[in-house]
C-alpha positions in Angstrom: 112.1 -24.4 -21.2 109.7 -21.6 -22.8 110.3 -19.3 -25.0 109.6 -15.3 -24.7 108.0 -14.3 -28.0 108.2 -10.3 -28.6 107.2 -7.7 -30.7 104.2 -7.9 -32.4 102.8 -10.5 -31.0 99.6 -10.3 -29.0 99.5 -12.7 -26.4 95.5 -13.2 -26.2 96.2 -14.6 -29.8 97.4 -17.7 -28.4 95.1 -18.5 -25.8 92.7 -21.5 -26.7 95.2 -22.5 -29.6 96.0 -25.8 -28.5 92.7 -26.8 -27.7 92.2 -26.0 -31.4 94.7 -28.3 -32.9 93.7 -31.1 -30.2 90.3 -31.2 -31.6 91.5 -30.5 -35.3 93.9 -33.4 -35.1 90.5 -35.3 -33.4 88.2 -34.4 -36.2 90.8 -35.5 -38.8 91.4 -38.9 -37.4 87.3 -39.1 -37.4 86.9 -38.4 -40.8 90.1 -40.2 -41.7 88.7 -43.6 -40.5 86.5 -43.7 -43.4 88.9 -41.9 -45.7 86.6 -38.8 -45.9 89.0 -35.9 -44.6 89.3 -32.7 -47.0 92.0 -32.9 -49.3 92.1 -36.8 -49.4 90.8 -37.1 -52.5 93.2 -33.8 -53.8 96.4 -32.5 -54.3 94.9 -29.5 -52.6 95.7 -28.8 -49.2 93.0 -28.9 -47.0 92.5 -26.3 -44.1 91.6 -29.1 -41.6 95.4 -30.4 -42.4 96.6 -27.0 -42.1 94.9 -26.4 -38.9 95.4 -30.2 -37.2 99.4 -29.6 -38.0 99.7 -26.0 -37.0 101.0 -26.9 -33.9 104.2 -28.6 -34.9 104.6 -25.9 -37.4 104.8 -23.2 -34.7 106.8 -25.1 -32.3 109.3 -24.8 -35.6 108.4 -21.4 -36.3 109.1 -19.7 -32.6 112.5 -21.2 -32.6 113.7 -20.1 -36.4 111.5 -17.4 -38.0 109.2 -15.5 -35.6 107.8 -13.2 -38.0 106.2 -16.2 -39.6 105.5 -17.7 -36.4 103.6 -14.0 -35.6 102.1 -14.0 -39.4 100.7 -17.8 -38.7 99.6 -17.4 -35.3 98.0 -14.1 -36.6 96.4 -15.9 -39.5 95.0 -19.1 -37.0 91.6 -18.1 -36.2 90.8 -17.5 -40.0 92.5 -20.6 -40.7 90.0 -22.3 -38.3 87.0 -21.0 -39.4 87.6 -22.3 -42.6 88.4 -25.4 -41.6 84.9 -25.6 -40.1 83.4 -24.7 -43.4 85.3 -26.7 -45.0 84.2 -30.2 -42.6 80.7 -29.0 -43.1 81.0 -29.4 -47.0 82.0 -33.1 -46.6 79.8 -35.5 -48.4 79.5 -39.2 -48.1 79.7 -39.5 -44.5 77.1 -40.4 -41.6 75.9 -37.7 -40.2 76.9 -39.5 -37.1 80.3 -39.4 -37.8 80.6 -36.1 -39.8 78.0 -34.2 -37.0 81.2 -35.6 -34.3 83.7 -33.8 -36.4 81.9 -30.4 -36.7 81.0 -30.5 -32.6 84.6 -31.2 -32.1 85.5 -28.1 -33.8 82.9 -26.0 -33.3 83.3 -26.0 -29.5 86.2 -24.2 -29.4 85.8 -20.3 -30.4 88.5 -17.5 -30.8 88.7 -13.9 -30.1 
């Protein structure tokens, strides 16, 4: 079964977005190994959480309010890019480990 999404939505903004929360979800469970993801350590919410679980939150979205599944999907590569920013900043971590994380998400680019 798929879903038809219209108005407003432009279709290009989906493409690669799955990649994006594989290696998202990926780089969290790295840095969650050694309790070093963003937003672990605060009652924040972190953008690598936002990003690694935007794909759930869609799935949701397309079936019950597609203007916030348009405003979201709108909203994704921004999102990303500070999620990237946001791994970078991490502290405490091999570089190993940490350099795995930002590669993982650094390989994927949006329009």
């Amino acid at each position: 079964y798929q879903r038809r999404v219209h108005g407003g939505t432009d279709p290009s903004q989906l493409f690669g977005m799955k990649g994006g929360f594989k290696r998202a979800n990926m780089a969290k469970q790295n840095l969650d190994i050694v309790a070093k993801t963003p937003g672990t350590e605060s009652v924040q919410p972190s953008y690598l959480l936002v990003v690694s679980s935007e794909g759930k939150l869609l799935s949701y979205l397309a079936n019950s309010d597609i203007n916030q599944f348009i405003n979201t999907t709108s909203q994704f590569a921004k999102t990303f890019s500070m999620a990237i920013k946001e791994v970078q900043s991490v502290t405490g971590v091999s570089p190993e480990r940490l350099g795995y994380s930002i590669s993982l998400l650094q390989s994927i680019s949006y329009p």
